[in-house]
N, C-alpha and C positions, 0 to 999 in steps of 0.2 A: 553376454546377454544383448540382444539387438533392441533397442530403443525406439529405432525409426519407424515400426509402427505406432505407438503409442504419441511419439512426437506429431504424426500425420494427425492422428485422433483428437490428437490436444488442438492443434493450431486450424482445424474443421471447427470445432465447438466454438471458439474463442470467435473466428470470424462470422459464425449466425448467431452468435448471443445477438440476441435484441439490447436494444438502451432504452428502457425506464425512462424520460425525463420528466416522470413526475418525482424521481429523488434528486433530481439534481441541486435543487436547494438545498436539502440535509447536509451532499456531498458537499456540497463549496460552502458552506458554512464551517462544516471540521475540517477541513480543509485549510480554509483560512485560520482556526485555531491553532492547525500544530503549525502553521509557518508562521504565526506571531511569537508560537514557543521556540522558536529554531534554536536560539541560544542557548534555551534550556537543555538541548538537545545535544547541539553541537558540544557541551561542557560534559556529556553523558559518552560522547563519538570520541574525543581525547581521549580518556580514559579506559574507555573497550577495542576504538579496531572497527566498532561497525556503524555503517554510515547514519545520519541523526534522521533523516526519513524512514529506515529499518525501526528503529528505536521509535520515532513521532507515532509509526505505527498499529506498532506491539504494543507501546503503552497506550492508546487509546483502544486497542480492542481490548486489553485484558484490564484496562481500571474503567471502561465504563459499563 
């Protein structure tokens, strides 16, 4: 299966996304919450294998 078009398709989209910054307050607000949680995190990344940013992540989209 050849990838490299779909990879060209991806990295097109990704460079004309526009940037909102009228979210950017939201974003660096949770933001700044899961890296005050880092420890919480990092005690979750010992135990699995996957890094505590993956994890900061997952759990803030799926518990809020």
């Amino acid at each position: 299966m050849n990838l490299e078009p779909l990879k060209v398709q991806e990295a097109r989209r990704w460079y004309s996304a526009e940037i909102n910054t009228s979210s950017a307050p939201l974003v660096n607000s949770v933001a700044k919450r899961l890296v005050d949680a880092k420890a919480r995190y990092q005690g979750v990344e010992t135990r699995t294998g996957v890094p505590w940013p993956i994890i900061a992540v997952a759990h803030e989209r799926e518990a809020s």
